[in-house]
Structures are given as structure tokens and as C-alpha cells.
N, C-alpha and C positions, 0 to 999 in steps of 0.2 A: 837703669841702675840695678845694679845686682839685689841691693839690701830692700829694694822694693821689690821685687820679684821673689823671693826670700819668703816678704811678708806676707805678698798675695797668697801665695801656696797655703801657708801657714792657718790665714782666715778662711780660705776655701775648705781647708781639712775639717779645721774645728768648729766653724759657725759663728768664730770669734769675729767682731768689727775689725777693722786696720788700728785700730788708734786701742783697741785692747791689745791686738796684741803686739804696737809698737811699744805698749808700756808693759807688757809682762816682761820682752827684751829687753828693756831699761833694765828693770828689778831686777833679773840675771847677771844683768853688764854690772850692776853697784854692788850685785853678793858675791862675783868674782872677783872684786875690787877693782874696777876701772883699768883692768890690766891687758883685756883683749879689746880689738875692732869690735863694732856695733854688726860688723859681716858675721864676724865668727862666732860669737854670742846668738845669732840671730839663726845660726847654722843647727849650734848646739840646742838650740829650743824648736827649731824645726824637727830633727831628729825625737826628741823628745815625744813630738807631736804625732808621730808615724807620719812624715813628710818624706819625702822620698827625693833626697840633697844631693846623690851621687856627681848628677850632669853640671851641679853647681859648684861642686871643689874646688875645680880646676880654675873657673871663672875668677873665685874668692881667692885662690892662692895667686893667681899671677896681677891680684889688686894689691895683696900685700907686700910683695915683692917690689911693687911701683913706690910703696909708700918706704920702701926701707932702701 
């Protein structure tokens, strides 16, 4: 799954657990107002992070386009 591969990078960078930083992604996703994917939230906080998301866009884009 994308949004767990996502995550992994994410707590490899930072030192963070999985389950902190599935929940910093939450807090992002609820101060955007529930208005993006948990992918794209998870993109935008990876970036954030100095995550390096490039090879993942494409992935994430052609999920959303499944979903629409």
C-alpha cells in the first residue's frame, strides 16, 4: 500500500514510531479539514519531513484517479 510505504520513509527519516507519525498525518488531514486523501496529507508531511516523494507521485496520483 502506498500510504504505508509513505509512512515507513517518514519514521525511517525522523526517528519517529509508525503510530506517531500515522497520528501527526491525522492532525494535518483534520487542520486541512478532512478535504484531502490520507495519501496526499501523508505526501504533504513527508515533504515536510525532507522525505524524498518524487518516485511516489505518480503512484499516489493514479490512486486518485481510481477513486474519482
Amino acid at each position: 500500500m502506498i500510504a504505508e510505504e509513505i509512512i515507513e520513509r517518514i519514521a525511517s527519516k525522523t526517528g519517529k514510531s509508525i503510530q506517531e507519525v500515522v497520528s501527526e498525518i491525522n492532525k494535518k488531514q483534520e487542520k486541512l479539514g478532512n478535504i484531502l486523501s490520507f495519501e496526499v496529507v501523508a505526501l504533504i508531511y513527508a515533504k515536510e519531513c525532507g522525505v524524498k516523494i518524487s518516485d511516489l507521485m505518480e503512484k499516489v496520483e493514479k490512486k486518485l484517479y481510481e477513486v474519482l
